[in-house]
C-alpha positions, 0 to 999 in steps of 0.5 A: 973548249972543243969539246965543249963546242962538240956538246952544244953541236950534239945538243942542237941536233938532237933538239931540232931532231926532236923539234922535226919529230914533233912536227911530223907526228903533228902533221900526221895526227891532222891527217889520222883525225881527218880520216877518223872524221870522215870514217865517223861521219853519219852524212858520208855513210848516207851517201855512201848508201844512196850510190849503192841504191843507184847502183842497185836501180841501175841493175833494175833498169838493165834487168828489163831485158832478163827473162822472167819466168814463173811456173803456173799451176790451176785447178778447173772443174766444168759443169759438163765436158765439153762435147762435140756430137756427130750427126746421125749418117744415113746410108742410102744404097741403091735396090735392090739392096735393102735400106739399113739403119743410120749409123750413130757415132759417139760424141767427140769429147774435146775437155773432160770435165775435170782439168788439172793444168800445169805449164811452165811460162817465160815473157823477155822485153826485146824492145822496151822504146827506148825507155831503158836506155834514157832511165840508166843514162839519167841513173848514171848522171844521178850516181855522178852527182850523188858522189860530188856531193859526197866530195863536197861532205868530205871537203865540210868533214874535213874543214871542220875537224882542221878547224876544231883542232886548230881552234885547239892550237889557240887555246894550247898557244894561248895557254903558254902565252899566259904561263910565259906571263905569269912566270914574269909577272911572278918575278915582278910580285917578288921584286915587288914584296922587296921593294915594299919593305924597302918602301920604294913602292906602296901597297897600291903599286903591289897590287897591280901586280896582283890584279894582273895576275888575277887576270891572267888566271881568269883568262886561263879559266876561259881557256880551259873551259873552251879547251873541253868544249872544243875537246868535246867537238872533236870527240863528237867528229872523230867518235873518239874519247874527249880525253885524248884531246886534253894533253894535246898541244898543238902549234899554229904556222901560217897555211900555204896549200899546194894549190888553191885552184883558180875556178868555182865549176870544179866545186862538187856543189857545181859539179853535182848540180850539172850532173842534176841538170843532165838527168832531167834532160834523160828522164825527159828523153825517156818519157817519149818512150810511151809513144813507141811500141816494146816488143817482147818475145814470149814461150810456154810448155805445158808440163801436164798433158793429159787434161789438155783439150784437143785444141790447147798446145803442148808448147809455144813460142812467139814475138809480141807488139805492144803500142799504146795508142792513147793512155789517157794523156799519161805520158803527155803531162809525165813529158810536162813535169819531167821538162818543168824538172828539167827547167828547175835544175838548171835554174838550180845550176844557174843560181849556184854559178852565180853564188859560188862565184861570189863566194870564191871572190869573197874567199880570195879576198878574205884570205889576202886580208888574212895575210896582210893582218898576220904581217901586221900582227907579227910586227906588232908583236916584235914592237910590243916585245921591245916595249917590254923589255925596256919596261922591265929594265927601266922598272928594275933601274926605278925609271918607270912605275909598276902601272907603266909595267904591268901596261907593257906585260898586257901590251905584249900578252894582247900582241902574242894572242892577236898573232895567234888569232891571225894565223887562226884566221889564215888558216880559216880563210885558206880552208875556205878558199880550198873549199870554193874550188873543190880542192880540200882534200887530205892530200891538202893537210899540212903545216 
């Protein structure tokens, strides 16, 4: 008898081990789906190449500053050299000294005729009038937004692989709900056949049976059927074969995340907007920069001196000004359409405000409901149980008829598969909520 007790101990161990294992390795292939789905997913790699671009101009913006420099080169020929011709000189001595013949000098030849011109040139902006700064600081606010609204990509990757595979749950469930029934509906038809050639029933009775079992084998055509379409889904999220889904039978538990958040403004979609709203603001700031003047420093060197005039230098250097004094009204209707942008965006950031704080209100509310219907599922469900039992025993004793049995096995089969329906439903509303406050996340992933 002690050993005996010893073995059962031993048993139960080893099967709540195995039950433990089990729900890890559940746990754990959530997570793994979740990070293939975003690792799969087309719109996060977009994303992910909009903040390289950012990035990227951002670099442009700064490398205003970098010196450019190009090297030239240019072939001229002239119709003559240009020349500069020297007067005639008298000399005009006093007598009795004889008077002598003017003095003729050569032309001064200032550019030959033929020029061959090479030089070296470099330009760099000291002072661009602010624009620089304005065009990296609405950048920044762009990449910040652009990587919220990544956030918020994950946040819809992953609630719509939790879901498709907790839709995957309830078919699994679901499928035992139907086998546990045929097995009892199996032992009733053969209960039944007895009672038949014993005359205690009629053929009417018996086929009861028969059409509760021809039910139940139509709902499991529908549910296979929804397990390849959902297998199907999570092959297209994952990028893996539709086949590893098919054996997979996952459990449903009712979902309490660690945090559900309690604001709307740390949703990504908020965040992003604002984010938005800041970079107009700079795009506006950084239009006034066509009223200021940019300064740059400027230098060349000649690399071939010898078809240089008299008047080219071999090399120079110096600072310029640039000021704009009147551009044709440019940068006046640029400011006019970067502050209707600008009075978009925050419009834009109003409207969401309004919205997801709807939301959030309405995913509180329909995760309570998703409670209060799970507490009510599951006691329907023990009710529907009791009523079959006692429908079993007293159709066994001849105290109830086959129409009273088979309503009590579809009572109980309609109560396991509403309850598997109301955790589905938990579980929706609570990634729903998670979503409205920005707080789905893998970390979130649980049972």
């Amino acid at each position: 008898m002690k050993n005996a007790r010893i073995f059962l101990m031993l048993g139960s161990l080893m099967i709540l081990s195995l039950f433990t294992t089990a729900q890890e390795t559940q746990d754990g292939l959530r997570k793994e789906l979740a990070l293939a789905a975003l690792k799969h997913s087309y719109p996060l790699q977009n994303f992910e190449a909009e903040i390289k671009k950012v990035k990227i101009d951002k670099l442009k913006a700064y490398q205003t500053f970098i010196p450019q420099i190009s090297i030239n080169g240019s072939y001229t020929h002239l119709n003559a050299p240009i020349e500069m011709t020297v007067p005639p000189i008298e000399l005009n001595l006093p007598a009795p000294f004889p008077a002598l013949p003017a003095l003729t000098l050569d032309p001064v030849r200032l550019q030959k005729q033929d020029i061959l011109k090479t030089d070296i040139s470099a330009s760099m902006v000291l002072f661009s009038g602010m624009r620089v700064y304005y065009g990296t600081e609405a950048l920044s606010h762009q990449q910040n937004a652009t990587i919220e609204l990544s956030k918020n990509e994950i946040a819809k990757t992953i609630s719509e692989l939790l879901l498709t595979y907790d839709r995957l749950a309830v078919i699994a469930q679901s499928e035992k709900v139907l086998q546990e029934s045929e097995l009892r509906l199996s032992k009733e038809a053969e209960f039944a056949a007895k009672a038949l050639e014993q005359g205690l029933i009629t053929p009417y009775d018996q086929s009861k049976i028969e059409i509760a079992r021809q039910e139940l084998e139509a709902k499991r055509l529908e549910l296979s059927t929804a397990k390849s379409l959902t297998a199907s889904k999570l092959s297209q999220l994952t990028g893996r074969p539709a086949s590893d889904f098919f054996t997979l039978s996952p459990s449903l538990s009712i979902w309490k995340a660690d945090s559900l958040g309690e604001s709307y403004t740390t949703h990504p979609q908020y965040k992003a907007l604002t984010e938005a709203a800041k970079a107009y603001n700079s795009k506006t700031k950084s239009t006034f920069s066509g009223y200021i003047p940019t300064v740059y420093a400027y230098g060349k060197k000649e690399l071939l001196t010898d078809d240089l005039s008299a008047l080219d230098p071999e090399w120079l250097v110096g600072i310029g000004v640039k000021w704009t004094i009147f551009d044709g009204l440019m940068s006046h209707r640029n400011t006019q359409q970067a502050r209707l942008d600008e009075v978009i965006a925050q419009n834009n950031l109003k409207n969401a405000d309004e919205l997801l704080s709807l939301n959030l209100q309405k995913a509180k509310e329909e995760l309570d409901l998703a409670n209060q219907l799970i507490r009510v599922a599951e006691k329907k469900k023990t009710t529907a149980k009791k009523g079959l039992d006692i429908a079993m025993k007293q159709y066994e004793l001849g105290l109830a008829s086959i129409t009273e049995r088979v309503a009590a096995e579809t009572d109980y089969q309609t109560a396991q598969l509403t309850y598997i329906e109301a955790l589905y439903r938990q579980r929706t509303a609570t990634a729903t909520l998670l979503q409205a406050t920005g707080s789905l996340n893998i970390n979130q992933i649980n049972d």
